[in-house]
N, C-alpha and C positions, 0 to 999 in steps of 0.2 A: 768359181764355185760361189755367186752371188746368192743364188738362192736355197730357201731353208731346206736342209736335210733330217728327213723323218724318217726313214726307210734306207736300210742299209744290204747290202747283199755282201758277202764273202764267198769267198771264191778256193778252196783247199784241197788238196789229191793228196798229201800225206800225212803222215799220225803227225810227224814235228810241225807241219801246216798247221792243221788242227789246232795243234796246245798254243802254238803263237798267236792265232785268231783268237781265242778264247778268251789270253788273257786282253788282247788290246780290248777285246766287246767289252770287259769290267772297266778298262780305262775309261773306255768311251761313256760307257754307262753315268761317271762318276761326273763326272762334264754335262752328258743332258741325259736324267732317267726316261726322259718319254721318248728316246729311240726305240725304235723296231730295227729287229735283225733275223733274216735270213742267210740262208748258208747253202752251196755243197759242201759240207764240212760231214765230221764222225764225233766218239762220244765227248769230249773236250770241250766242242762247242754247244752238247746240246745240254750236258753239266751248268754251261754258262748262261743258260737260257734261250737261247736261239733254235729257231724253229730248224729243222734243215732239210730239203727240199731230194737231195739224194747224197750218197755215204760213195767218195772213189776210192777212198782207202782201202778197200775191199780188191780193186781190182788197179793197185800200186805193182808194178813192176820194175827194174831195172834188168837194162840189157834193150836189146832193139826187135829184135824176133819177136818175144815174148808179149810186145806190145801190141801188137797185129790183133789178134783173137778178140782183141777190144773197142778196137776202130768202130764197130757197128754202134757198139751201145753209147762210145764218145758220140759222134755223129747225133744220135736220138736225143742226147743230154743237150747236147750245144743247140739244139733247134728248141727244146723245150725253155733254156734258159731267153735265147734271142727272144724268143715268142715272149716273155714276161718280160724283158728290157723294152719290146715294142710296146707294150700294153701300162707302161712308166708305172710298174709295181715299185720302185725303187730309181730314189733320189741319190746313187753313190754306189760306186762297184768297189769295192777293195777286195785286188788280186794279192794271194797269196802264194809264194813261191810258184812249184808247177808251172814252168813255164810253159811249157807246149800249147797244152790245154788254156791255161789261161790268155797270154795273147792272141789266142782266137776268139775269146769271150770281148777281150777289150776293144778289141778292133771293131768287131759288132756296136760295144757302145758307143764306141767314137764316134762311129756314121750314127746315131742316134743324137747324140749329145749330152749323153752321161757323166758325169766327171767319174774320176777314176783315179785309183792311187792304187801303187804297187807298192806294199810293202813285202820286204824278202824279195828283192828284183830279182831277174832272171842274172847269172852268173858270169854276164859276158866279162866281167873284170877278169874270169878266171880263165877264160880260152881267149882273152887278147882281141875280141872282136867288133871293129870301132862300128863297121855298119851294122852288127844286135844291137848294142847300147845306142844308135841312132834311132831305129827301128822301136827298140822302147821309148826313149824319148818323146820319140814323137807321136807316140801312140797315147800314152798315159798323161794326165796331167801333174803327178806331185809320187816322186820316188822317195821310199825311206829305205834307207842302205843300215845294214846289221854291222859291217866291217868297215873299218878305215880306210883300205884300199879303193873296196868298191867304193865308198862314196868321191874319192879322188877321182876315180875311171870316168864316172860319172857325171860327176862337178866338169867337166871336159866340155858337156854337149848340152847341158842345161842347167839354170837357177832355182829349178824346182826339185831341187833332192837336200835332205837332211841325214845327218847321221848321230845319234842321241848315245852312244854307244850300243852294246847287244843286249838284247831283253833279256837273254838267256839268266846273265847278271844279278837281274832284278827278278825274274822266276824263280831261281834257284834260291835266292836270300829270302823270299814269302814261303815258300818250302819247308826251307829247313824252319823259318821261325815256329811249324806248324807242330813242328815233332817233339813233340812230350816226352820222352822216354829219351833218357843217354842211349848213342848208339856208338859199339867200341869197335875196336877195329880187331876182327878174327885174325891171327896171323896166316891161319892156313886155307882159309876160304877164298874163291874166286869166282866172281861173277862172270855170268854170263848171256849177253844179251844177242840174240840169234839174228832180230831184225823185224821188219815187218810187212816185207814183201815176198811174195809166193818165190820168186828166183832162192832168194836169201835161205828159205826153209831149204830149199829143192838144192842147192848149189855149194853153198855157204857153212849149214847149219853140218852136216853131214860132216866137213873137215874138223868142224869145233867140237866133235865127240870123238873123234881121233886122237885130236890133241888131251882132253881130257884124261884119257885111255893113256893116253903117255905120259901125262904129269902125274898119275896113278904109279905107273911104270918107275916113276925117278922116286915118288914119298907117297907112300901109302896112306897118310896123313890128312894129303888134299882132300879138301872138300868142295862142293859146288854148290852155288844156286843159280836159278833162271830167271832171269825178268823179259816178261813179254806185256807191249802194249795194249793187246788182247788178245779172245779166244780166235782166234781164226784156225790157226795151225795147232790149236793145243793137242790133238791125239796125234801127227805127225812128229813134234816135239815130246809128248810122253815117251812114245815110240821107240826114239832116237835113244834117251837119258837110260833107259831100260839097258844098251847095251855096257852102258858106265856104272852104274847104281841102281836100285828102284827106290829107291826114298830122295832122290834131288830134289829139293821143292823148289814149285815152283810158284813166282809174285808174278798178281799184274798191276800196272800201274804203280810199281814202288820203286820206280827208278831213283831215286837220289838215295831213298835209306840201304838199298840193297847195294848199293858203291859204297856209301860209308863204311858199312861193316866190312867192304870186302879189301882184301891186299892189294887185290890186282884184277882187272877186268877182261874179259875177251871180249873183242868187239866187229858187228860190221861196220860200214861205212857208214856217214850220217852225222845227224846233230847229236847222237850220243857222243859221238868224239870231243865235240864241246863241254857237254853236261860232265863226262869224267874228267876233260883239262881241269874245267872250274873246280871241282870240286878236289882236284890235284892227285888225281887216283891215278896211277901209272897203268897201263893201257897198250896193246894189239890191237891194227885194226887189220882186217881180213878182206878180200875180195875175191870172188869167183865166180865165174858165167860158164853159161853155156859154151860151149866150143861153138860155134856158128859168129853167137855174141859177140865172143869174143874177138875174134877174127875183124868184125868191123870196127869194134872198139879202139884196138890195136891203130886202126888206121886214123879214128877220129883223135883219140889220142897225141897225133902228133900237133896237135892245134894247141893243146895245152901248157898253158903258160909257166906252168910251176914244174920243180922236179920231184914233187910229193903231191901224194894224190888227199890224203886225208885232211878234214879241217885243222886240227888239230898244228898237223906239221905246216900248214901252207899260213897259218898264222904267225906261227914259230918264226917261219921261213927259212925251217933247217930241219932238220929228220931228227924230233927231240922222243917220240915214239916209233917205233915197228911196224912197219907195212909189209905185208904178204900177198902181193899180188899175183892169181891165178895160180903159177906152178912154182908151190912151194909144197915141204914136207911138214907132215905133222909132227916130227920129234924137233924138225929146226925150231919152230914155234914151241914148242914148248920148252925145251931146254933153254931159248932167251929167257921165258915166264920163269922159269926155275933158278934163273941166275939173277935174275932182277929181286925176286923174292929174299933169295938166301944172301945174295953183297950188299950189305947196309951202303955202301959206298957212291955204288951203282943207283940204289934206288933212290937214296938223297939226292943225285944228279937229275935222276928225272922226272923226281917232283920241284926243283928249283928252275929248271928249264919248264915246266905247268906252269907255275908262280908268275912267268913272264908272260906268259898263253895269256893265262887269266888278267894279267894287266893292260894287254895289249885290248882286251877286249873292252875297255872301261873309258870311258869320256872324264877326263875327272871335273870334282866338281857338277855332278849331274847322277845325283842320286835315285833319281824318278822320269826314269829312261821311257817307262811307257807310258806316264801322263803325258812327257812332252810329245810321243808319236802321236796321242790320242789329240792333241790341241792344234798340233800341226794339222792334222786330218781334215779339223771340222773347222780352224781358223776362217 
């Protein structure tokens, strides 16, 4: 990366993509204002000032069916972006999470001669697979790793990976320093955050109004709120709440203050598992596909490295939260939520097992995790 970089492109398929791009663009910013940044990215990056060129988060799925119906419009994108890497719109690709999709952008620029950096690399620390992490390696020039682990997997196959601790860390502390107002903690409220992909509404969200319905069932007391990313699903999810309450309100975009006040969270799968460890909110995380989905998942599943599927626990590296994976009932989930709530005993446990989460997460001595990704980048 000898020569000068002016022109930045990002590269994002989901909302936690998104807000991680976002913040590195202010790092970056702060280092040299007269970059230019373009994006596929959504509203986080465009908050952040960057232009951005098309929104996937729109059409984020989990599960493998479900992703098919999209292959055409992938296809269109990837040709429009190559076309703009041919035309040297852009001195620097940084790929953000989404692997799929992105390792085929990168690959494009390689036969080009782009430099390129993945920050949020593709996951192979977590399914054990030494030809992926070669396969990136060799593809990209300069990896930034979020976890400890991955950067070890990593550190394996090449000299060009960093690990500064997780941003998350340093998000969440610009966050909270934001918020004016004491926020106290409801004892009988419970968040609830649905997700942000059309499966999660369709699959997912359906079981978390069950549960609700049940933790109603155990203390008529509960209460609820919602936090959603955005409006995408918001009349699906009105919908839903309607069979539990009609007054649940719902937030967007108030992920951390809406965990403060609450006792206990419901969760899917995700970097909200992170955001609630840090912030040491005891926490459900939830999983559900399609039946088809699931079926193959089931099989790819046995590649995985870990005996927990959520961030959260695979950090821990022990089952310090509840996982419901597929076929489970909604009174089981709720009665843990209910026991967690009402044994002070219990729930000291599993905020002191957080406390570890969140330490785990932390480089020490490295207070300014995204200047230093942001320095490594353009070094």
């Amino acid at each position: 990366m000898n020569s000068p970089i002016n022109n930045i492109l990002f590269i994002t398929g989901e909302v936690s993509g998104d807000l991680h791009a976002s913040y590195l663009v202010k790092a970056l910013k702060k280092i040299n204002p007269k970059l230019t940044f373009h994006a596929i990215g959504s509203q986080k990056l465009r908050e952040a000032g960057v232009v951005t060129i098309d929104d996937l988060t729109k059409r984020s799925t989990i599960g493998f069916l479900e992703a098919f119906r999209h292959i055409p419009k992938f296809i269109l994108l990837k040709n429009k972006i190559v076309k703009m890497l041919k035309a040297r719109k852009f001195d620097l690709l940084i790929c953000v999470d989404y692997q799929g999709f992105n390792m085929l952008i990168a690959a494009e620029a390689k036969k080009l001669g782009i430099p390129i950096v993945y920050y949020i690399p593709p996951q192979e620390w977590v399914w054990g697979s030494e030809k992926g992490m070669q396969k990136v390696v060799g593809t990209v020039d300069k990896v930034v790793a979020i976890f400890q682990e991955e950067y070890d997997c990593y550190k394996k196959y090449t000299d060009n990976v960093r690990y500064f601790g997780h941003p998350l860390i340093e998000i969440i502390k610009e966050n909270l320093a934001q918020i004016t107002k004491p926020i106290e903690v409801k004892e009988k409220l419970i968040s609830v955050f649905p997700g942000s992909r059309k499966q999660e509404i369709k699959f997912t969200f359906p079981q978390m109004i069950k549960i609700m319905q049940e933790l109603l069932a155990l203390d008529p007391d509960y209460n609820f709120v919602v936090n959603l990313p955005n409006d995408y699903y918001e009349k699906e999810i009105r919908t839903g709440l309607w069979n539990v309450a009609p007054n649940i309100p719902i937030h967007y975009h108030k992920t951390y203050p809406v965990l403060l006040e609450s006792k206990f969270a419901l969760l899917t799968s995700g970097t909200i598992c992170l955001e609630a460890a840090i912030l040491l909110k005891p926490h459900v995380v939830l999983y559900k596909f399609g039946f088809l989905s699931y079926k193959i998942i089931k099989r790819v599943m046995k590649k995985f490295k870990f005996n927990n599927y959520s961030l959260t626990n695979i950090v821990a590296g022990k089952e310090v939260v509840k996982e419901y994976l597929q076929n489970f009932t909604s009174r089981e989930v709720a009665q843990y939520i209910h026991q967690v709530i009402t044994n002070n005993t219990l729930q000291e446990q599993v905020v002191a097992d957080l406390e570890r989460v969140k330490e785990k997460l932390q480089v020490k001595d490295n207070n300014n995790i995204l200047d230093s990704v942001a320095h490594y980048i353009l070094e």
